[in-house]
N, C-alpha and C positions, 0 to 999 in steps of 0.2 A: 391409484386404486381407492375407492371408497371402503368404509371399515368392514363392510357386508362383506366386499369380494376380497379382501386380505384373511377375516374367518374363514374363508371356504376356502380358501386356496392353503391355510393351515393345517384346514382339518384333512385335504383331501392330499395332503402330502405326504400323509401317513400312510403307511402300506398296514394295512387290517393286519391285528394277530392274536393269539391266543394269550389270554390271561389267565394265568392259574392260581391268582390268589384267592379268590369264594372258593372255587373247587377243594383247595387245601385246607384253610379254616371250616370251611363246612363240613368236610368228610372229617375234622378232628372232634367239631363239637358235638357233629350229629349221631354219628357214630364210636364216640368215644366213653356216654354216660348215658348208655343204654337203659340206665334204671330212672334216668328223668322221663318226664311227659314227651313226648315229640312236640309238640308244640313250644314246651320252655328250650325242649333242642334246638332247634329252630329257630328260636329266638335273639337265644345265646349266639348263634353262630353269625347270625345277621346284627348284632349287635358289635360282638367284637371285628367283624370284616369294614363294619362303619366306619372301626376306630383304626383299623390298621390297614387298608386297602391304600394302594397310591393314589393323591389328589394332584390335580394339576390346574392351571389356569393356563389362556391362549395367553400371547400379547397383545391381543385386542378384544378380548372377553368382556360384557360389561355386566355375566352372568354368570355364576358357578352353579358346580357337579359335574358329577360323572361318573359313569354305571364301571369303567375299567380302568385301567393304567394307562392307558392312552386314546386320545379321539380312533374313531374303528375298531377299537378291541373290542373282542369278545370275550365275557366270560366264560368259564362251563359250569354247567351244573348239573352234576354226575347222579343229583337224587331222583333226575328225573330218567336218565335212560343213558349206558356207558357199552353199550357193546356197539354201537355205530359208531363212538368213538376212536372206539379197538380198532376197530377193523380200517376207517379210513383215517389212521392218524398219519402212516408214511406219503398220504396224499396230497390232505390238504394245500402243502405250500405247490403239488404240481395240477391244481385243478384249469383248466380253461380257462374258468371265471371264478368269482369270487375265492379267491387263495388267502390262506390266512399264512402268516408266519408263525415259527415254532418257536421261540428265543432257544439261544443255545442251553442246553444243560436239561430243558424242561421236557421233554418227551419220556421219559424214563419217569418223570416226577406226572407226567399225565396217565401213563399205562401202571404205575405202583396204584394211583386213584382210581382207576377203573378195575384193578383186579377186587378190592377192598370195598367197593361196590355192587358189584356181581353180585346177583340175585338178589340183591336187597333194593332194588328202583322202583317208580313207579310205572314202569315198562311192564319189569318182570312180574309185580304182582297182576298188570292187566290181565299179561298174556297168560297168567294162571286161573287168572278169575273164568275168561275165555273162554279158554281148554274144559272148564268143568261145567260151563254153563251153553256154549253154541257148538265146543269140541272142535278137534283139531282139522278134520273131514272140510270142514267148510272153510275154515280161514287158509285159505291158499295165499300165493304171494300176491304183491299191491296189484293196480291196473296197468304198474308200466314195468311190472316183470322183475323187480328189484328187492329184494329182501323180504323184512317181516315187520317192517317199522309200522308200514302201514297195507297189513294185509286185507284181504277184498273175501266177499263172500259169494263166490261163485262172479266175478268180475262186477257186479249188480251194485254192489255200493263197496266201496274203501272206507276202512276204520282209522278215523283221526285224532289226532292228542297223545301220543303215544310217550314223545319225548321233549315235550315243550311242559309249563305252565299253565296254569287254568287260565288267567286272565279274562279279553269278554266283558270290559268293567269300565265304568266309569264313577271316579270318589267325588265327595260329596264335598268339593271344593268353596261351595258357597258357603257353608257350617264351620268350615276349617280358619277361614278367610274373618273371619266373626269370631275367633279365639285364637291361633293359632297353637302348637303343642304345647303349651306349659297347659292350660284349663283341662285341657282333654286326656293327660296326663294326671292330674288332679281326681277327672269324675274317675277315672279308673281303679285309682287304689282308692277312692272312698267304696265304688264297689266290690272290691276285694274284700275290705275291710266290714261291710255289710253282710257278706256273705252268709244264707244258714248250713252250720256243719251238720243239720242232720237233717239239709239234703237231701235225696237220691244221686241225685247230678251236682254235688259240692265240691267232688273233686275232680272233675272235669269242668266246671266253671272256674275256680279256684285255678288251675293251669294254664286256661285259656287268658285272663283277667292277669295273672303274674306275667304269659309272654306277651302282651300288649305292654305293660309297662315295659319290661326290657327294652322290645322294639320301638316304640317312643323314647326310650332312652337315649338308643342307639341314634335314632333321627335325631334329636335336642345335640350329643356329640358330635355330628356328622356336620351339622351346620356353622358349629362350632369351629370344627377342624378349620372349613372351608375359610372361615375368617379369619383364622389364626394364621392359614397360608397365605390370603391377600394380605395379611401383615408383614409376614415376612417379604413377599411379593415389591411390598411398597417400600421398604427399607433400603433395598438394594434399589429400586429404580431411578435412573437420572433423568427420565423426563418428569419434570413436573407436573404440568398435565395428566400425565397417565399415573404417576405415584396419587392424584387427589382422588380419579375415580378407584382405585385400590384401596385407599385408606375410605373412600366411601364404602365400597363392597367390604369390607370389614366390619366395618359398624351395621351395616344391614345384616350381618351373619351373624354376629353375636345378638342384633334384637330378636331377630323372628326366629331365632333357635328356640326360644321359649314367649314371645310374648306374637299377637294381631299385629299382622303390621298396617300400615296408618298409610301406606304411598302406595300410587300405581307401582313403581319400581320397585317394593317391598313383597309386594302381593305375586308382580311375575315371578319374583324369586323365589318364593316360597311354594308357587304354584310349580315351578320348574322341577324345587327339590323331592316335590312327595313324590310327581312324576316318574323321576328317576330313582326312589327309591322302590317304588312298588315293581320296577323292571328289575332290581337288585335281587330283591325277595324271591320273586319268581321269573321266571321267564316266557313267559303267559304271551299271548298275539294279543293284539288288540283294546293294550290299556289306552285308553280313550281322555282325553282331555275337556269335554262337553262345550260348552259356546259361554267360550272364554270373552267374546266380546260383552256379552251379559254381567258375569258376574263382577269383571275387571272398571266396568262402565262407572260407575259411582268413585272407585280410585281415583280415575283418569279426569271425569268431570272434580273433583274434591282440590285435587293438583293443577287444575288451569285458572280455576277460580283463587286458588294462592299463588300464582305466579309458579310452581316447582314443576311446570309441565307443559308442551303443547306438543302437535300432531307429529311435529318431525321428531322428537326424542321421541314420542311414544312409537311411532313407527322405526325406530332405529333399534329399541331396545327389543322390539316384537320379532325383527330379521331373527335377530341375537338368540329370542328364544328358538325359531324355528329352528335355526343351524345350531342351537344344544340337542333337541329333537334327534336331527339326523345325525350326530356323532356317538348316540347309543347302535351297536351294532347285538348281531346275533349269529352264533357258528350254525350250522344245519347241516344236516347229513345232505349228500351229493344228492339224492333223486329229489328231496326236497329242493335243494338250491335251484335243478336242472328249471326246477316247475316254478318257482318264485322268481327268478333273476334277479338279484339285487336284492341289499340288505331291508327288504322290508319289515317292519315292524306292523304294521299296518294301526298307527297311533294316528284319531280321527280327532279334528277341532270340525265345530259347527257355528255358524255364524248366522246370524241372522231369527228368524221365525216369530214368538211371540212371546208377549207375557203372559203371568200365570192368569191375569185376568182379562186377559183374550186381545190386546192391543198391539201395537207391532212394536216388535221388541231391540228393531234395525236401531242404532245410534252412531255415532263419530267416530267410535272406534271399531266400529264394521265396518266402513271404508278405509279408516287407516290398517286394521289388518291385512285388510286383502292389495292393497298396495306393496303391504312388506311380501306378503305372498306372491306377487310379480317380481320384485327385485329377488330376491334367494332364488328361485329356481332351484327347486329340490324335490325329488320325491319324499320325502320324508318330512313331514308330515303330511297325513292327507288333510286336504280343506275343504270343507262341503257347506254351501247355504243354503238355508230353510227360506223358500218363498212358498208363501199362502197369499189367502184374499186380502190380508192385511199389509201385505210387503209393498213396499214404493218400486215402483217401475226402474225409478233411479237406482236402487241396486242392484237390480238384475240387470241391468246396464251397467252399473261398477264391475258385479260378477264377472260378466262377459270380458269385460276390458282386463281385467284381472287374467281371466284365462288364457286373451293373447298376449299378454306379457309375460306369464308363467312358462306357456310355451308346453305343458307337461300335463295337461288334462285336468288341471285344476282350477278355481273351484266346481265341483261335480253342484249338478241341483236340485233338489230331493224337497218334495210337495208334503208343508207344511200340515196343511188340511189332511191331506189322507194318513201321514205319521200319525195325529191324534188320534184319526178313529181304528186306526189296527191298534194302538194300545187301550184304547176306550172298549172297543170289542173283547180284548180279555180281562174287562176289570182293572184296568187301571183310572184312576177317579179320573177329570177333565181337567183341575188343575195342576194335575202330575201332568196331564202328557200333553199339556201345552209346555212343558218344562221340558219336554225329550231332546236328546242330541244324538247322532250320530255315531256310532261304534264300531270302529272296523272299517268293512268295504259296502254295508247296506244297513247292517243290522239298527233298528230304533230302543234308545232307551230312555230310562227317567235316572237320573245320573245320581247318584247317593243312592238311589233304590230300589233298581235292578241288579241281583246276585250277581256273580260269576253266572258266564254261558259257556257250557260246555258244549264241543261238536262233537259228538261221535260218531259222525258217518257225513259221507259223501255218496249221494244215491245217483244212480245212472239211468234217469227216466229213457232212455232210447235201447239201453240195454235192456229193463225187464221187458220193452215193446220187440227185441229181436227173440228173446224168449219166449214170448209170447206165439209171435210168429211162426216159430218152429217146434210147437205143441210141447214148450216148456225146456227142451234141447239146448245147451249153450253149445251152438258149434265152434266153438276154439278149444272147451274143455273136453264137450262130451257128454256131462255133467248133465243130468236132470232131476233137480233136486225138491221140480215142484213140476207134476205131467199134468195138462189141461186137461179139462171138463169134454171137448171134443175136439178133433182136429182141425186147425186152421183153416184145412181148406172145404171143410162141410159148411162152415158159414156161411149165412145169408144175406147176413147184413151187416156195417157198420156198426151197428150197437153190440152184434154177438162179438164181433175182434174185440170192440172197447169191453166187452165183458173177461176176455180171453187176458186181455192185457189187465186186469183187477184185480183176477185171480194169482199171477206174477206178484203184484203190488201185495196181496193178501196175504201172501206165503212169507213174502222179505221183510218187512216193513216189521214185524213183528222183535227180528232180529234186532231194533236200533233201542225198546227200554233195554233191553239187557247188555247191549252194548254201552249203552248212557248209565246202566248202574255200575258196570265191573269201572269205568272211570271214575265216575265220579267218587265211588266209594274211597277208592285209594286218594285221589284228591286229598279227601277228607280225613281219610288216616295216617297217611304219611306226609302229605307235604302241606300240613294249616299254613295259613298266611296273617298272622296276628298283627302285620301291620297297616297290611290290605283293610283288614278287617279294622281296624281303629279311626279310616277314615272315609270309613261307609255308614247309611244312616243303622240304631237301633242294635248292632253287635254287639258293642260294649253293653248296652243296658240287657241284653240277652245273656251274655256272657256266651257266647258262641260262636264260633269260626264263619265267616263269610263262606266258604268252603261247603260249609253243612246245608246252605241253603235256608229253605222254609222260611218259619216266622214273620213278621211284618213283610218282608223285603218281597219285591214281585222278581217271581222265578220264571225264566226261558230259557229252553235249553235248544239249541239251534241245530234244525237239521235241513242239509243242504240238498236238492234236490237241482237235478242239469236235465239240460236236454229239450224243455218243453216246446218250443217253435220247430225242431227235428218230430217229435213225436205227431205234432199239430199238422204241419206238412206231410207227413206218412200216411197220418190217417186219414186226410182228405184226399190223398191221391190213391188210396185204395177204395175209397168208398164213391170218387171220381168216374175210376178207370174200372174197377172190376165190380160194381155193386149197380150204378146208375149208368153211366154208357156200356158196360160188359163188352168193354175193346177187349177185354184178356179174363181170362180165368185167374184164380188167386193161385193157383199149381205153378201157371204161366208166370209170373210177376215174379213168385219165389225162386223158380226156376234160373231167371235172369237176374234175381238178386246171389244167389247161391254161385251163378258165375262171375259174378262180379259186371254183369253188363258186357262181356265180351261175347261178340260173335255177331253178325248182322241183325237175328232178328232180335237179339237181347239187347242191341241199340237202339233198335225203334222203338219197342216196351218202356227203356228208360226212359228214353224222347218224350215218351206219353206222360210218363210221369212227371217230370220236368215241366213240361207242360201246365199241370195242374196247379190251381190256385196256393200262393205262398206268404206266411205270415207277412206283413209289413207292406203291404198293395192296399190296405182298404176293401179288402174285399171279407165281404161278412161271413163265408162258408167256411173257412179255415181259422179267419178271426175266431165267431163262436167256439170251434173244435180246440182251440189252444185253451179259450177261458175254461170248458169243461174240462181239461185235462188237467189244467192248471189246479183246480177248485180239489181235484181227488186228493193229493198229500195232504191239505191241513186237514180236511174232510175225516180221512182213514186215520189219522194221528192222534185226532180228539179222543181216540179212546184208551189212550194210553200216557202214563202219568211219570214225568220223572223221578227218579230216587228224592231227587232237592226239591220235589211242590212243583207247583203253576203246570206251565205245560209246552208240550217240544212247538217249539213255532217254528216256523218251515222257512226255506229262504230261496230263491230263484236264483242265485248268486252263481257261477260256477266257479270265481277263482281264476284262474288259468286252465281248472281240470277239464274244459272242453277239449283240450286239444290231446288229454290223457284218456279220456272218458272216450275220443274216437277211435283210440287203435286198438281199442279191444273189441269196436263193432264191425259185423261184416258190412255188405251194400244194404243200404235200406229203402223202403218203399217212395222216401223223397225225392230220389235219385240220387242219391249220395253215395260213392264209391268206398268199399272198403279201406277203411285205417283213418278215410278223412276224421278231420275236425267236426265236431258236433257245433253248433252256435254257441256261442258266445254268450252269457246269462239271458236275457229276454229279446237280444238283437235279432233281428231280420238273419238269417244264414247268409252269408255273405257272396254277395250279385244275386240276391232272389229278389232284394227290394227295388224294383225297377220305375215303382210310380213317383219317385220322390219324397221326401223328409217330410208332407203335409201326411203322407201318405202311409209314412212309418208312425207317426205318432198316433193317429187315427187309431191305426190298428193295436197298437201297445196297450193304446189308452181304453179300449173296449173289455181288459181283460179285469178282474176283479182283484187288485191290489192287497185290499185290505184284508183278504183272506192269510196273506203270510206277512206275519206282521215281523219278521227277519228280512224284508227288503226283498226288491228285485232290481236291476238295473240295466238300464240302456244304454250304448255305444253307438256312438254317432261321431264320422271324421267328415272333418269340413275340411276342404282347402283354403289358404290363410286367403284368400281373396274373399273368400263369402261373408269375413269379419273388419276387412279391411277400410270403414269407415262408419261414424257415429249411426248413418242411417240406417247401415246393413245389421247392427248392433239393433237398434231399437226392434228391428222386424224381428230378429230371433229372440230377444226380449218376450215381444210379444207371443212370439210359438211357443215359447214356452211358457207362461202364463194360459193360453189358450187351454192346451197339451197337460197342464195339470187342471184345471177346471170340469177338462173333460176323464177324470180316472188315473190322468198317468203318475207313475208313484217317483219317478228318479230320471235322469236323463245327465250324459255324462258325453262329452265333447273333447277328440283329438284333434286339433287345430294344425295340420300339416301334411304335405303333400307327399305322395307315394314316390313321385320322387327320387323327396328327401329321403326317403325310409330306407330304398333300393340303392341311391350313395352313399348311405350310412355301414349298408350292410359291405357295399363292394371296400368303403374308404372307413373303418372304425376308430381308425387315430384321429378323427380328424372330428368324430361326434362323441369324444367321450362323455361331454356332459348334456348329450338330448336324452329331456323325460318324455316317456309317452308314455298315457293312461293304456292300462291293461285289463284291467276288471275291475274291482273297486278301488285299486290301488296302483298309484304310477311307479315304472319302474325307469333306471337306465335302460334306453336300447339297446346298447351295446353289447350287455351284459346281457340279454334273452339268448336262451336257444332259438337258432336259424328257425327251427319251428313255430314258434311265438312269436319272432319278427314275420315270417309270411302269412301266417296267419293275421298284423297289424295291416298288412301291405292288400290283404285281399278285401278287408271292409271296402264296401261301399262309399265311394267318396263323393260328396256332396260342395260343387261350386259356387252356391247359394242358397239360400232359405226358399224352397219356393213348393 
């Protein structure tokens, strides 16, 4: 076995479990010296958890940390939410999928931390803010029927962040990397020390400014630790060999605990540690690592030119980081896990794209990355490349090759050129956002200087359109919480329905500032991130929490909108069937949607409808109907301003929630049957795209990207033959080059046959380790609900580029 596959076979030997040491030091510090600042709380707790938390090293490690006690553990962190705790603690060891274990003794010591908790989270304060601000009438339970973790307003949109971490962030690793923590340590208590006590904000700066230095403390200790244990590590080891790389990993722990380090292998490590400390902090989604083949490039080139380095080390130690990557895990409540499958993180590296002064920014260590990215075979971490007009052919041909070695939908490829002008559109300068990387599952940022992104909502564009439909009526509730202007079926035209469905949008959408301030506020009061914050640009010199937002730093706060090729498809088959040929009245259609399509004549109606032009054919009637539908969220959102500055930028993204987002719809005018799955983020609805892949991207690519500058993404499964040699590589190379030139913003490829999918599902012991890309993020299959795997099995499968 090679050292890659002896890591993974270490890590994956672990049975996932709960760790209760944060939980326990945090509810003592946080909660015990009530009359400190929450932030120096905060601090303190994260600081001593550094010093006293279990460390461990693999026996083939050539990188340290670690977020728990052991590879797969979970921590908890009871600041952010403990009554879904309560409730499924006797479970988790008996869940389906993802089972954590309980160590003996500690279940008692989990449920004394959640009683001591109770009412003091940043749950409870949401769901208080909530209650006095949108009231309890409208947050009914989620969209899949299950508690209050993440309740839904009239099923139209589901409220998110409830029990996680802000995250949504990528640090300013290139600044970090140019001092390392001793300097940045330094400017901070010279700021302290600057301080004017008289102030207005002196003793909230003075708070913030003391728990950064703690929490750099606590990192300077932690690195520390780390070394002190490869020392011990090496004492006791009998091979030689591995006692030298230990006593090396020693001495790189004790440098860059305080000083820049000088070596490619200094820089991953320290890029590794901050990593995993900002997942410590909080437990945030989507801490982001930015395009690490950029800032690491000048190491790596520095080290071949003195002999200390070439491609296979540097590729050997990149494995090493990814498989650190995936050995951070996270506990999740059940309806959460149902919908995610597998421990995603959703931690985004980006490769490729440009410099800040417009040249291509591809080098040596973007193809040795994505190499290592073929050999791990991991969902965790995601890897995405940036191709523009400046990218070489040759890497989008690495990419590719990368992909079918990955095997797991990875690397995804996301258009250079249109990321800059969606952040250049909201005022971000051109040499920032030639700097952007990847975040998440779509989201674009400027890494050190984009805030935290908060989501607070999950909008259901197909849902406010069945509302619409039935003059404001949600038939599953009842509920008519917004009555249209006239009845559905007076209409005369296509533009009066698209007016009908507005006035829906007009009524909801209003719901998500006040949604995005009850979070964010709390964010910002109870749970600061002083260490987040110390390796972001501009905090320190503000003396103000990352959290709070504003100031220098460009604010977006992200709301997720599904559904649009469902609504696109609707509305052209109603303005098809009942406006321009008048086969059927609008009474008639609803009629047969309200049966669900049963009965003779309510199957030929569907027939009709079915019939009708559908997103991903190239065909321009429905194409324009999606870009106009598409264009209303950022549109309608422009006039409303988050608590934190800048402004909510919208995203195409669904997550997984299509397939949540459709059992709360009845039949709709696409011909889609009660309970189905909605599409898939911007994909074709699956068997609608019938003209081919030239045919799918045409159409994608006509729609106006750069209006949601939170991404959109495309799903596309090849069967492994259409990639199965250099030639058939270069052609989709080129479709994809074509396909962003013309508009298209992301395009993302599962490389395996239905099959495979359908013997995975009958034989799972036999696929425990197949990734397939899900949305923005690949997960195990194994580990999906049956419903996410059929939903993977019904894409469209494609046995060539053509």
């Amino acid at each position: 076995m090679t050292r890659t596959e002896r890591i993974k076979a270490y890590i994956l030997n672990n049975a996932p479990e709960i760790c209760t040491e944060r939980a326990r030091i945090y509810t003592e510090e946080c909660l015990g010296n009530m009359a400190q600042p929450v932030d120096v709380r905060r601090a303190k707790a994260f600081r001593r958890f550094l010093n006293e938390m279990t460390l461990y090293i693999g026996p083939d490690d050539l990188l340290l940390g670690n977020t728990a006690s052991k590879p797969l553990a979970a921590s908890l962190f009871p600041e952010y939410a403990v009554d879904w705790i309560e409730d499924e603690l006797d479970t988790f060891e008996t869940r389906p999928r993802q089972r954590f274990v309980i160590p003996a003794g500690r279940k008692e010591e989990i449920r004394a931390i959640c009683k001591v908790w109770d009412g003091k989270t940043h749950f409870d304060r949401v769901d208080y803010t909530l209650k006095h601000t949108i009231g309890d009438v409208l947050m009914g339970p989620g969209p899949d029927g299950k508690g209050h973790q993440h309740p839904s307003i009239n099923q139209t949109m589901s409220i998110e962040h409830n029990q996680n971490g802000d995250g949504h962030i990528i640090p300013d690793y290139v600044s970090l990397l140019e001092t390392g923590f001793g300097p940045v340590l330094e400017h901070t208590k010279q700021k302290l020390a600057a301080l004017d006590e008289t102030d207005e904000a002196y003793l909230d700066q003075r708070s913030f400014l003391e728990s950064v230095i703690l929490s750099l403390q606590g990192a300077v200790e932690y690195t520390q630790r780390l070394g002190e244990l490869a020392t011990e590590h090496a004492e006791k080891e009998q091979n030689v060999a591995r006692r030298l790389e230990l006593m090396g990993l020693a001495r790189m722990c004790e440098k860059i605990s305080t000083k820049k380090p000088d070596t490619f292998y200094e820089a991953l490590q320290l890029v590794l540690i901050v990593h995993l400390l900002i997942q410590i902090e909080s437990n945030g989604h989507s801490i982001s690592l930015g395009r690490m083949d950029s800032y690491l490039y000048e190491f790596y080139k520095r080290d071949c030119e003195n002999g200390l380095m070439d491609p296979e080390k540097a590729q050997q130690l990149y494995e090493c980081f990814l498989l650190k990557c995936f050995e951070a895990n996270k506990l999740r409540d059940w309806g959460t896990t149902e919908i995610l499958g597998g421990n995603q993180l959703f931690q985004a590296i980006t490769l490729g794209g440009q410099t800040r002064d417009g040249k291509s920014a591809v080098n040596d260590l973007s193809y040795i990355f994505l190499k290592a990215l073929g050999h791990t075979n991991m969902n965790i971490p995601t890897v995405v490349v940036s191709v523009g007009k400046t990218t070489p052919i040759e890497f989008v041909d690495a990419s590719l090759k990368a992909l079918v070695a990955h095997g797991g939908g990875m690397p995804a490829f996301f258009n250079d050129d249109i990321a800059i002008e969606m952040m250049t559109r909201v005022g971000v300068s051109l040499e920032d956002a030639r700097d952007w990387a990847s975040m998440g599952c779509s989201e674009v940022r400027v890494p050190g200087k984009h805030a935290t992104g908060v989501t607070p909502v999950y909008v259901n564009m197909l849902k406010l359109l069945e509302l619409a439909l039935h003059d404001g009526r949600n038939p599953n509730t009842g509920k008519t919480l917004c009555g249209t202007s006239k009845s559905i079926k007076d209409c005369q035209s296509i533009d009066e329905v698209i007016g009908l469905f507005e006035e829906q949008l007009d009524f909801y959408l209003p719901y998500i500032p006040k949604i995005e301030r009850a979070i964010a506020e709390s964010y910002y009061t109870l749970t600061p991130t002083p260490f987040l914050s110390s390796v972001m640009d501009y905090r320190i010199d503000m003396a103000k929490d990352i959290s709070w937002g504003r100031g220098p730093n460009y604010n977006d706060t992200i709301v997720h909108a599904h559904g649009f090729p469902n609504v696109a498809n609707a509305l052209t088959a109603i303005d098809e069937v009942v406006f321009r040929r008048k086969k059927y009245t609008m009474k008639e259609v609803l009629d047969a949607m309200n049966a669900n399509f049963e009965g003779d004549e309510y199957i030929e109606i569907r027939k009709a409808l079915l019939d009708c032009p559908k997103l991903g054919n190239d065909l321009d009637e429905v194409d324009s109907m999606c870009g106009r539908v598409f264009r209303l969220m950022p549109d309608k959102m422009k006039q409303f301003k988050p608590l934190r500055g800048g402004q909510f930028g919208c995203t195409a993204q669904t997550v997984v929630m299509n397939v949540i987002d459709g059992e709360v719809i009845g039949a709709t005018p696409d011909g889609r049957l009660d309970g189905e799955s909605i599409a898939d983020n911007l994909s074709p609805v699956p068997g609608t795209d019938k003209n081919g892949i030239t045919a799918v991207f045409n159409s994608v690519a006509k729609i106006d990207h750069k209006l949601m500058d939170n991404g959109s993404i495309l799903n596309i499964k090849f069967h492994p033959s259409a990639l199965s040699s250099d030639e058939k590589i270069r052609k989709v190379s080129h479709a994809i080059r074509v396909y962003f030139a013309g508009g298209g913003f992301q395009v993302q490829f599962n490389v395996i046959s239905r099959e495979m999918l359908l013997d995975a599902q009958k034989h799972p012991e036999q696929y425990r380790q197949l990734v397939v890309k899900v949305a923005g993020f690949s997960a195990f299959y194994v580990e999906l609900e049956k419903k996410w795997q059929d939903h993977l099995i019904s894409r469209t499968e494609y046995a060539a580029y053509a």
